[in-house]
C-alpha positions as CSV (number, residue, x, y, z in Angstrom):
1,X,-15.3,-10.3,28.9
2,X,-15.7,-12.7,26.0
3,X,-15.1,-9.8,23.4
4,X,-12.3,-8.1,24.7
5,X,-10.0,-11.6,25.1
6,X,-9.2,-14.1,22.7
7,X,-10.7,-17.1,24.1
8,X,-7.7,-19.6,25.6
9,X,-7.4,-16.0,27.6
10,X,-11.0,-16.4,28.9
11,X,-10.8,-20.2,29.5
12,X,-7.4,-19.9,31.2
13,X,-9.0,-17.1,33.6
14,X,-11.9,-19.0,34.6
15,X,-9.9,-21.8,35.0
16,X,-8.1,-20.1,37.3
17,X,-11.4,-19.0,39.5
18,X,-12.7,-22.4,39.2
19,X,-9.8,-23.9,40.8
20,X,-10.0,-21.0,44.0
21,X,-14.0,-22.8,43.9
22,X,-15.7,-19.3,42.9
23,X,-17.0,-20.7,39.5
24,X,-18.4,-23.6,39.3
25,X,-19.1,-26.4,36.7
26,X,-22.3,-24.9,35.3
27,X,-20.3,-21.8,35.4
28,X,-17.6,-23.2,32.5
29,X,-20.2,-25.2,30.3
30,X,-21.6,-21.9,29.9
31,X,-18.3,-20.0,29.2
32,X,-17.8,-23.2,26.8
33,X,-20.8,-22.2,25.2
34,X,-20.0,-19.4,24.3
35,X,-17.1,-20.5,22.1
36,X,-19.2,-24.1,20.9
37,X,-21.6,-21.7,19.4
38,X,-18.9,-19.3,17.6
39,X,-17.3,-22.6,15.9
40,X,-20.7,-24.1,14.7
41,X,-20.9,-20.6,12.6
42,X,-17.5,-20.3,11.3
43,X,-17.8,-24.0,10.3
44,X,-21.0,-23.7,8.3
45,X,-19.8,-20.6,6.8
46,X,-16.5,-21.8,5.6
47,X,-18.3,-24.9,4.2
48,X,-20.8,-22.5,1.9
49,X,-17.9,-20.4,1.0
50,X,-15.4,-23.0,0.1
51,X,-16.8,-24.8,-3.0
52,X,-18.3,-21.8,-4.5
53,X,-14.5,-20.0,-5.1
54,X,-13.2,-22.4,-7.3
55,X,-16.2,-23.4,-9.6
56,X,-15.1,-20.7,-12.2
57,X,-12.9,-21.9,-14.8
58,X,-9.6,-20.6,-14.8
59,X,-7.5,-20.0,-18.3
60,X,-3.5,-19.6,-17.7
61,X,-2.1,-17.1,-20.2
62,X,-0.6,-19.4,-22.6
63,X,-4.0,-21.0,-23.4
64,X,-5.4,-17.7,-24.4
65,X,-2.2,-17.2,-26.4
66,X,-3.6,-20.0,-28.5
């Protein structure tokens, strides 16, 4: 289910089933799991990414003019 729905999707459906008492608290730390782990990833990989774009020098076109 996790794949095919964005996540406040999945968190507001097993919100839903936890209120009706059919999940239960172990039930949502796993489903939050699922989402803590994606955001760990993302995070680490945007920090790698981030400082490595702008460490070439960049020339405008009136400084090559000259």
């Amino acid at each position: 289910m996790k794949n095919r729905l964005d996540e406040y999707q999945v968190r507001a459906y097993a919100l839903s089933w936890y209120s009706k008492s059919v999940l239960t608290d172990e039930d949502l730390a796993t489903i939050d799991g699922w989402y803590s782990a994606e955001e760990d990833e993302e995070t680490e990989e945007d920090t790698e990414n981030s400082n490595s774009d702008f460490a070439e020098d960049v020339t405008t076109d009136t400084e090559k003019e000259n």
